[in-house]
C-alpha positions in Angstrom: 89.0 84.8 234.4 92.7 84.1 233.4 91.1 83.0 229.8 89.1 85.8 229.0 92.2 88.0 229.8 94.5 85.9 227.3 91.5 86.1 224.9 91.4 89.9 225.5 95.2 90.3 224.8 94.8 88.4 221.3 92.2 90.9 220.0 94.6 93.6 220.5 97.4 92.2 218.9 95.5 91.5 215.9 94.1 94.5 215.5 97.4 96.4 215.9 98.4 94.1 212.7 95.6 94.7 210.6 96.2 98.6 211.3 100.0 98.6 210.3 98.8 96.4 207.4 96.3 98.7 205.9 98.6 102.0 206.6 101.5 100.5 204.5 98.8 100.3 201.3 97.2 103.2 201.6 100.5 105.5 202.1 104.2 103.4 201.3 102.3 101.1 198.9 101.1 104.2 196.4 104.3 106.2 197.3 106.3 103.4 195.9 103.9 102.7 192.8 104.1 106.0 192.0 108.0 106.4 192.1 108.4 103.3 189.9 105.9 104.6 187.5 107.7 107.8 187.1 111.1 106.6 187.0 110.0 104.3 184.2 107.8 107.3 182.4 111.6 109.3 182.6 113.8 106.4 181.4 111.2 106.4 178.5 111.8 109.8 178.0 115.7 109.6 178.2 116.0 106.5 176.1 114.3 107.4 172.8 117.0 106.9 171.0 119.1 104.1 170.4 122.5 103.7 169.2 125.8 101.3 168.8 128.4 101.7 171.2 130.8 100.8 168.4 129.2 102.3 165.2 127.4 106.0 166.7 125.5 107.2 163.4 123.8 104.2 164.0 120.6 105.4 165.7 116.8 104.0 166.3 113.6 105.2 167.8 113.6 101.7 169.6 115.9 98.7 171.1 117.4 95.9 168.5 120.6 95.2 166.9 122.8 96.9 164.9 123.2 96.5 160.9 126.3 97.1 161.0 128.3 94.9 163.5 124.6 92.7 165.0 125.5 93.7 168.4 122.5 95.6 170.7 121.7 98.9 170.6 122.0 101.0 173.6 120.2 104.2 175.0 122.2 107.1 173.5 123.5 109.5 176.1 122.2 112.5 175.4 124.8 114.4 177.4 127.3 113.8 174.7 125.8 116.3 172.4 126.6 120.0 172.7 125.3 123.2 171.0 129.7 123.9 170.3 130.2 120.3 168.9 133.0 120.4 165.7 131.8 119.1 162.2 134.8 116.2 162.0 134.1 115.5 166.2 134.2 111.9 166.6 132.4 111.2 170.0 132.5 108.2 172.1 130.6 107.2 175.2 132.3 105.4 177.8 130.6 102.1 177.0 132.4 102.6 173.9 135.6 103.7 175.1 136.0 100.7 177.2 135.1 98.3 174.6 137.4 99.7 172.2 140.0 99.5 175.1 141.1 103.2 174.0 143.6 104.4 176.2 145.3 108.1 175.8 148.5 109.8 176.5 149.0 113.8 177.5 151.5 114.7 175.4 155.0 116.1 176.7 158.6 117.6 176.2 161.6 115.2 176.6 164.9 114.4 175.6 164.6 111.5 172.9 166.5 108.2 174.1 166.6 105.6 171.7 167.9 101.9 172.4 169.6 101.1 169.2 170.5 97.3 168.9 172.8 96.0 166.6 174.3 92.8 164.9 177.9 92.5 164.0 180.9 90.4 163.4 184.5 89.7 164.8 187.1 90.9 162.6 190.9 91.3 162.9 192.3 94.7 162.9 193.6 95.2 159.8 196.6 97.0 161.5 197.9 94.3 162.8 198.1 92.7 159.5 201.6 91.5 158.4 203.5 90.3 155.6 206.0 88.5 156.2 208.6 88.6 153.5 211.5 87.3 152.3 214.6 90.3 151.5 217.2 87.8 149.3 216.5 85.4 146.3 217.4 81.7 147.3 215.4 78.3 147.8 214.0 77.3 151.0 215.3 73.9 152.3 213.8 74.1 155.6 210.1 75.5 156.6 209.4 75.2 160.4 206.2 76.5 160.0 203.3 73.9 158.3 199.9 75.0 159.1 197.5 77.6 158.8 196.7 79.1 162.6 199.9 78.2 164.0 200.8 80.8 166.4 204.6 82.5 165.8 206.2 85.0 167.9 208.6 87.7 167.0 212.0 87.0 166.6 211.1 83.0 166.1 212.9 81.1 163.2 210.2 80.0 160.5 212.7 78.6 157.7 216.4 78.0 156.7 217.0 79.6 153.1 220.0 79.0 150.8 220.8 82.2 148.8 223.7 82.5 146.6 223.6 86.0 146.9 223.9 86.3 150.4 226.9 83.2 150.1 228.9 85.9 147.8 228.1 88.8 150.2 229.7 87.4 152.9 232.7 86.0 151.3 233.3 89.8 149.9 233.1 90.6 154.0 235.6 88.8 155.0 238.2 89.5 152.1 237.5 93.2 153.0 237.9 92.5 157.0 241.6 91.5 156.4 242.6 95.4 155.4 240.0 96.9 157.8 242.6 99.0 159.6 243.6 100.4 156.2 240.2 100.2 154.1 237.8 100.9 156.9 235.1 102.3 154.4 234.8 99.1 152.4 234.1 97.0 155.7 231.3 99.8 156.3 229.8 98.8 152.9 230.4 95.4 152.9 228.5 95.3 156.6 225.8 97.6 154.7 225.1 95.4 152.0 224.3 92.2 154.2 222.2 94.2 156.4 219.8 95.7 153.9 219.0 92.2 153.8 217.4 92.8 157.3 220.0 91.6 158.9 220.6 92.6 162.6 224.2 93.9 163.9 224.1 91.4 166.0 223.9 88.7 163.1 226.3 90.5 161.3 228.8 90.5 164.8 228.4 86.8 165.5 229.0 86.1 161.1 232.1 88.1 161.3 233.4 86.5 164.9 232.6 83.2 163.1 234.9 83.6 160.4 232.9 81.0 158.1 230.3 81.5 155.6 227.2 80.2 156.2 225.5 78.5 153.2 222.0 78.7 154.5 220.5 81.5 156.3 217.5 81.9 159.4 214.7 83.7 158.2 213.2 85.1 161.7 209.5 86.4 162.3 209.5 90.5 162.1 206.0 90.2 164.1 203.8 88.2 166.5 200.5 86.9 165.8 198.9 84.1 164.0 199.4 82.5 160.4 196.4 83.4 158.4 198.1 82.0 154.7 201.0 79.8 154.5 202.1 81.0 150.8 205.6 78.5 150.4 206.6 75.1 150.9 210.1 73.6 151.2 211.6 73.2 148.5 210.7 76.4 146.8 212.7 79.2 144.8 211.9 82.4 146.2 212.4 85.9 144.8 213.8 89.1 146.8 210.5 90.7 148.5 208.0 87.6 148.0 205.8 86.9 150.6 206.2 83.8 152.8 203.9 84.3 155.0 200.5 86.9 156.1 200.2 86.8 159.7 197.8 88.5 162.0 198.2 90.0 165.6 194.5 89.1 167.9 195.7 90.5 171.1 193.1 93.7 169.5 190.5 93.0 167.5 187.4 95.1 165.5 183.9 94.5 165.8 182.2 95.7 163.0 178.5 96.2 163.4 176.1 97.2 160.9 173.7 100.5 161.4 170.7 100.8 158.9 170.1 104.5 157.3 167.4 105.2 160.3 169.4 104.4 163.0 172.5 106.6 161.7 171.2 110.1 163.0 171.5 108.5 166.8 175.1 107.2 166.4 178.0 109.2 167.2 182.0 108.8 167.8 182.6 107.7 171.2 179.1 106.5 172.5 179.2 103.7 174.3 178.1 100.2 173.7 177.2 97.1 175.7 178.3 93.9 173.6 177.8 90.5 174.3 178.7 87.4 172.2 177.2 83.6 172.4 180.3 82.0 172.4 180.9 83.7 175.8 177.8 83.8 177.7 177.6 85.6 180.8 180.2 88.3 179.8 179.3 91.9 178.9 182.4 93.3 176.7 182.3 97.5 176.7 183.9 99.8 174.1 183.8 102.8 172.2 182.8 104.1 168.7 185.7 104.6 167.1 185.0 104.9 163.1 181.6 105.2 161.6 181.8 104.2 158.1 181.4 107.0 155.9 179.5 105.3 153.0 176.4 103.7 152.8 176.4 99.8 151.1 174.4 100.2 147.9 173.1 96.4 148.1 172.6 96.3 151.9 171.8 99.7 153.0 173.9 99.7 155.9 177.0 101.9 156.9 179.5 99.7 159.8 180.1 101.0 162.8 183.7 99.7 164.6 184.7 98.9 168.4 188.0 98.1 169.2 188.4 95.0 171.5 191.4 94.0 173.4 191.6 90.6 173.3 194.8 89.6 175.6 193.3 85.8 176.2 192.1 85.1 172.7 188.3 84.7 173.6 187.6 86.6 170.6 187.7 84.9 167.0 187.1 86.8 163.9 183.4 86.2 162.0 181.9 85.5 165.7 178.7 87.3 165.7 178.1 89.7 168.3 175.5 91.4 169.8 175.7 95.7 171.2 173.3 97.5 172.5 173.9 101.7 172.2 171.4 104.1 174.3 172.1 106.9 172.4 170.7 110.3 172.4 169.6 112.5 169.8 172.5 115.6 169.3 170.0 118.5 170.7 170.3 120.6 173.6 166.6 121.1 173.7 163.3 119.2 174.5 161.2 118.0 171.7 157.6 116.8 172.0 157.3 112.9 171.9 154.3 110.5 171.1 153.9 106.6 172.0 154.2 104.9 168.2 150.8 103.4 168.8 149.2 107.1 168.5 150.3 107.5 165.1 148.3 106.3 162.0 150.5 106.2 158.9 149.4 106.4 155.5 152.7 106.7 153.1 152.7 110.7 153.1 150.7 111.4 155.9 150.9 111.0 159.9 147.7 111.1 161.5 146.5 111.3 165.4 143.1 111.3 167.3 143.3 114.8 169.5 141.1 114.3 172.8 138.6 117.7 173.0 139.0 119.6 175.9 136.3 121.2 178.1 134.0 118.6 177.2 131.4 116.5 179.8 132.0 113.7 177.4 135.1 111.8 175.4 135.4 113.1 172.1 138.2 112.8 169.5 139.5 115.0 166.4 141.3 113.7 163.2 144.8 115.8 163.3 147.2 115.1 160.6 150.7 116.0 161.6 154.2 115.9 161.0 156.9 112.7 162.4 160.3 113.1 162.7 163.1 110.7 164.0 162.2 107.3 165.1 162.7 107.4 168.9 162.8 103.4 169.8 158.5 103.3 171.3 158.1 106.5 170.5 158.1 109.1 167.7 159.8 113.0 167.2 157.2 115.3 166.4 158.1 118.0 164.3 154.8 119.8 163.7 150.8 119.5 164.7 150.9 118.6 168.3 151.4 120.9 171.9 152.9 120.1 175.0 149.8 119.1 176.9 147.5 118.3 174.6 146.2 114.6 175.2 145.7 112.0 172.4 144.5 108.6 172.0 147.3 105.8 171.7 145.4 102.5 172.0 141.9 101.7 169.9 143.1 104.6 167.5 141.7 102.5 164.6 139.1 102.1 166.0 138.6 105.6 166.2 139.5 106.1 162.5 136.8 103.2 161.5 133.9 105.2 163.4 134.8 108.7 161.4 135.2 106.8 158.5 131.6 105.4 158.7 130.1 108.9 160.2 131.5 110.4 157.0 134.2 112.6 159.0 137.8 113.1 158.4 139.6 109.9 158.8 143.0 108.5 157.5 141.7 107.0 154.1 139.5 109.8 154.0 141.2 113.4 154.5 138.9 115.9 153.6 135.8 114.4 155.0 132.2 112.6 153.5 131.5 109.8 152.9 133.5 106.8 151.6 134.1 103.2 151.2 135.6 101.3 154.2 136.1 98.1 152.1 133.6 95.6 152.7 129.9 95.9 152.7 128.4 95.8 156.1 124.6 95.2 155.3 125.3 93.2 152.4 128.1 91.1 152.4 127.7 87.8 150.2 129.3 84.9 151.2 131.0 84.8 147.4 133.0 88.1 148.2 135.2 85.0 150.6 136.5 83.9 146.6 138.4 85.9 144.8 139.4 83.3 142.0 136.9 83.0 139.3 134.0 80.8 140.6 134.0 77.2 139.7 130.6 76.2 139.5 129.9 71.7 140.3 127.2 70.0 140.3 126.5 68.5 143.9 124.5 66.0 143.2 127.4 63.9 141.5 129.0 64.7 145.1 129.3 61.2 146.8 126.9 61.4 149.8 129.4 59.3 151.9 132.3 62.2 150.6 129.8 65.2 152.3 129.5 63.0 155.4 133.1 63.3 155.4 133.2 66.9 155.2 130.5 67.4 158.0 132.7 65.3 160.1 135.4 67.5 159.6 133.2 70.4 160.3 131.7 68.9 163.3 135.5 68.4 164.9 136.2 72.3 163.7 132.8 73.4 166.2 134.6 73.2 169.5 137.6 75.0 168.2 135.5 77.8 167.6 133.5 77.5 170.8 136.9 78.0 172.6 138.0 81.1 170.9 134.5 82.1 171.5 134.8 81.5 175.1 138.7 83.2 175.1 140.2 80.1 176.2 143.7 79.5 174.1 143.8 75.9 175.0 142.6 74.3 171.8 145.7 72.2 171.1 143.3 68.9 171.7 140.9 70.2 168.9 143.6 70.9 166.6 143.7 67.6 166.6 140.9 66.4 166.0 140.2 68.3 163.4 143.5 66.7 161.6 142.4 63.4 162.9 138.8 64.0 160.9 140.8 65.1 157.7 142.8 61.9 157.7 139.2 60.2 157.6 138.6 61.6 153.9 139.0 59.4 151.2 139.8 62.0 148.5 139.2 59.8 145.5 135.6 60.3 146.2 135.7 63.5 143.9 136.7 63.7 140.4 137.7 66.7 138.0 137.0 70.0 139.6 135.4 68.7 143.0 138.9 67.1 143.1 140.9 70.1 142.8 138.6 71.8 144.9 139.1 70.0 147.5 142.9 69.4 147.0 143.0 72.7 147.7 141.5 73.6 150.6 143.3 70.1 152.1 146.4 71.8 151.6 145.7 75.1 153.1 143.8 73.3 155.3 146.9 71.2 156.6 149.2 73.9 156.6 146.7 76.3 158.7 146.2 73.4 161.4 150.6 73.1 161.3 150.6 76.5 162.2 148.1 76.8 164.5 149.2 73.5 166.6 152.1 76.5 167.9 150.2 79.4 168.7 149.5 79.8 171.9 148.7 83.7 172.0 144.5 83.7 171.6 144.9 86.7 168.9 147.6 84.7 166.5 145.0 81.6 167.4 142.0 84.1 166.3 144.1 84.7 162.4 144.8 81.5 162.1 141.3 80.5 162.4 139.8 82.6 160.2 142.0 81.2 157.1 140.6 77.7 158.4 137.2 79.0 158.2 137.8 80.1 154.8 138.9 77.1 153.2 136.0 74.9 155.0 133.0 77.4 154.1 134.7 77.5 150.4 134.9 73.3 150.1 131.5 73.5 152.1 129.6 75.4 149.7 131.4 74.2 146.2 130.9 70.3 147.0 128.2 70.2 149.2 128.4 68.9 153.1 126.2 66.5 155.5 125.5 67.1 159.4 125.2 64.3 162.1 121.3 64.3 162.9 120.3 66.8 159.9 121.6 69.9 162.1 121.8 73.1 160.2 124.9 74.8 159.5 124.9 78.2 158.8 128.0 80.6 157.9 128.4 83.8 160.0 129.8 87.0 159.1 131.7 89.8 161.5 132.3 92.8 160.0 134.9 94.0 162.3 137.4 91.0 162.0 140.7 91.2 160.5 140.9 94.9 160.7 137.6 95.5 159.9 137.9 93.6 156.4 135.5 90.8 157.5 135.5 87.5 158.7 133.0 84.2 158.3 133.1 81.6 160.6 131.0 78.0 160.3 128.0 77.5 163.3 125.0 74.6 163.7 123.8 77.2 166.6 121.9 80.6 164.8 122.7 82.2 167.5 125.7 84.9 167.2 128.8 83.7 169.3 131.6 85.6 167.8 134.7 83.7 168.1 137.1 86.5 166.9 136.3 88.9 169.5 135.2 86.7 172.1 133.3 87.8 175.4 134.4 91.8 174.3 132.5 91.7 171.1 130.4 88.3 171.8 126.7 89.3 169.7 128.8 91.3 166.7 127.8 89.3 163.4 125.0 87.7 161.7 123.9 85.0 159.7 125.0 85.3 156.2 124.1 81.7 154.3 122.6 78.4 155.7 123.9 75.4 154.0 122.1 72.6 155.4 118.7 72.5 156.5 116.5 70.7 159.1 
């Protein structure tokens, strides 16, 4: 009984099972089916055309690559056509936009601050210049000062000078002091004489209490300061008003910087500066403008601006350089409209900007030429072409400018629209276009076969280098040297005549290229670097000739959009695209432009 009641029980359950089972297939199953089939039917419908990201008048009835830059094609978003689109409208998708890394800016009103740096250099006051002169003919027979530098204070006894003169001037005093009471007039004069000689009243009082004439005579410092130019030795005849000595006071002393033509318009009398010096680290001097120099230099192009310094404990020495900071202000009472420098594409008359559209459901920029005024530090003045509000591109602009260009729109080498010549061919680039010498033509089979081994070794050193970049990793300081390690291998006197100098002179470029690049350590300086190492290997590649480890084939590949869109090759043994200029951003963009070695 208990079994047929546990048999019973099964039944049901797999019944119950098979009933579930065949409801999910005849109902969910077809419902699901039929979703998938008609959300594939409509992205067939959406996506029948295909476009770049990065070139959008590129556009197919199916997927593939682009001709232009070999990365894939994308399904063109049809929203970002519109029945009010402009003729010169540039637009972008946001794929685009963030592989461009465009960034924009809403333009605004502001007060222009600039942060004006300057170089200058300690210099004395030149009022505080002296001569020190001597008033009386005579020779010197004592000198107590011997050096340049030596520092003298006023009223301090520099030398002992005999004066014949002065000898018969005093005698003539005292002859005249006997009939004072009766002659006091003649005393007057007498006293006069000697003390036009600079001569104090007290001298004069302590020569006459004395009652003796004094054969030699103190001259005494008129000022304190420093001797710049000892101009006498002992010994010496000196004439009335000849210069013993130039001294110079440094308890004040000038800074005189030097402004460039540009920067004048933001410097004015009395603004303030921040000034530091390396010979006293840690110390931030302050001052004023005080004189701007009226004239420009005709060789330098500068005008000097001066600070005056007190300089109480001597830290300052004239020619020190200096360094002063000014955040000056332009002299207007009114808000002008500013723009990030990055926004503005210059072409020698003309300013030009990418304008954002508004009211659009997708991104979408305008060429917009306009008119700069002063140079604001980061940012520019505009004068004319742009509104408060308005909202502009600032990062990626030329990338911007490259799509109009190719879309036959306004761009900045292109003003007035249609098409035109970006300056390389993108379909058919030939690897000669690399050369611009006239092509020397050798005869590779005369290439020593152990000499191309060479090369391939060299080559084969240079393929991780480019795997890195590839791969964005800046650490390639190991495969630097291994690629100089691989150069040293070449026996140069495996080449004669032409193959000689042809390989002489990639060597050199070559080890100059490697020198640089051993001290990059920003990926983008790595990036140019490596595209003028490229250069000279496909060059000595091609002329003489180059052998592979295990027959690989080596193939040279071509991005359009390196180096500012002027093109740049690179050397592979993998067909596959793996753009090491761009990286992971840009990974597919290029193609295969010349294989050297077969398999």
């Amino acid at each position: 009984m208990k079994n047929i009641l546990k048999n019973k029980w099964i039944v049901i359950v797999l019944v119950l099972i098979l009933g579930i089972g065949i409801g999910k297939f005849m109902g969910g199953g077809n419902s699901s089916t039929n979703e998938d089939t008609a959300t594939q039917e409509s992205s067939e419908v959406i996506a029948e055309i295909w476009t770049c990201s990065m070139h959008p008048q590129i556009q197919q009835d199916k997927p593939g690559s682009c001709p232009l830059c070999g990365m894939d094609l994308i399904p063109l978003d049809n929203s970002m056509g519109s029945d009010d689109a402009l003729p010169d409208e540039v637009p972008m998708s946001d794929a685009a936009m963030k592989l461009a890394e465009i960034q924009t800016y809403i333009v605004k009103k502001e007060k222009p601050e600039k942060e004006i740096r300057l170089l200058g250099k300690v210099k004395a006051d030149e009022r505080l210049m002296y001569s020190q002169v001597v008033h009386f003919s005579g020779r010197i027979e004592k000198l107590f000062i011997n050096f340049t530098g030596e520092k003298v204070y006023k009223g301090q006894k520099l030398a002992t000078i005999y004066s014949a003169e002065l000898v018969t001037a005093q005698k003539e005093l005292f002859e005249v002091l006997k009939d004072k009471s009766t002659n006091p007039a003649l005393v007057e004069a007498a006293r006069n004489k000697i003390k036009q000689w600079k001569f104090t009243d007290k001298q004069i009082a302590e020569l006459e209490k004395s009652g003796k004439v004094q054969n030699e005579v103190n001259i005494l410092s008129d000022h304190s300061g420093y001797v710049m130019m000892r101009m006498v030795a002992e010994g010496d005849y000196v004439k009335e008003g000849q210069t013993l000595l130039e001294i110079t006071d440094l308890s004040k002393v000038w800074i005189l910087f030097e402004a460039y033509e540009n920067d004048l318009p933001w410097i004015k009398l009395d603004d303030k500066l921040a000034i530091e010096l390396k010979s006293v680290p840690g110390k931030i001097f302050n001052a004023k403008i005080s004189f701007i120099d009226p004239f420009i230099n005709p060789k330098t192009r500068v005008a000097y601006v001066r600070v005056e310094i007190p300089n109480a404990k001597g830290l300052l020495k004239p020619d020190m350089f200096a360094n002063g900071v000014i955040i000056s202000k332009l002299p207007i009472d009114e808000n002008v409209i500013l723009i990030p420098k990055s926004a503005a594409l210059w072409t020698g008359k003309r300013a030009v900007v990418y304008v954002k559209l508004p009211n659009r459901d997708h991104n979408s920029f305008i060429y917009r030429e306009i008119i700069l005024g002063e140079d604001a530090g980061d940012f520019y003045v505009v004068k004319k072409g742009l509104e408060e509000g308005e909202e502009i591109a600032t990062n990626g602009v030329f990338k911007i400018d490259a799509a109009a260009q190719l879309a036959g729109k306004k761009s900045m080498m292109n003003p007035t629209g249609g098409k035109s010549s970006t300056g390389h061919n993108h379909g058919d680039n030939d690897i000669s276009d690399m050369n611009m010498e006239e092509e020397i033509r050798i005869d590779q089979s005369k290439i020593s076969s152990k000499f191309k081994k060479q090369l391939g070794g060299v080559v084969e050193s240079y393929l991780p280098l480019k795997s890195k970049l590839a791969s964005d990793d800046p650490n390639i300081q190991a495969d630097v040297k291994a690629i100089q390690k691989a150069l040293k291998k070449v026996d140069m006197s495996l080449v004669m005549e032409d193959a000689h100098n042809v390989w002489m002179k990639a060597l050199k470029s070559l080890n100059k290229d490697l020198k640089l690049l051993s001290k990059a350590v920003n990926i983008d300086e790595q990036r140019i670097i490596f595209l003028t190492i490229s250069q000279s290997l496909s060059d000595a590649s091609q002329k003489l000739g180059i052998k592979i480890a295990d027959n690989k084939s080596l193939y040279i590949q071509f991005c359009p959009m390196a180096n500012d869109n002027k093109g740049g090759y690179w050397l592979s043994t993998e067909k596959k695209i793996k753009n090491p200029y761009f990286g992971k951003k840009m990974l597919k963009c290029g193609s295969v432009k010349e294989t050297l070695t077969k398999k």
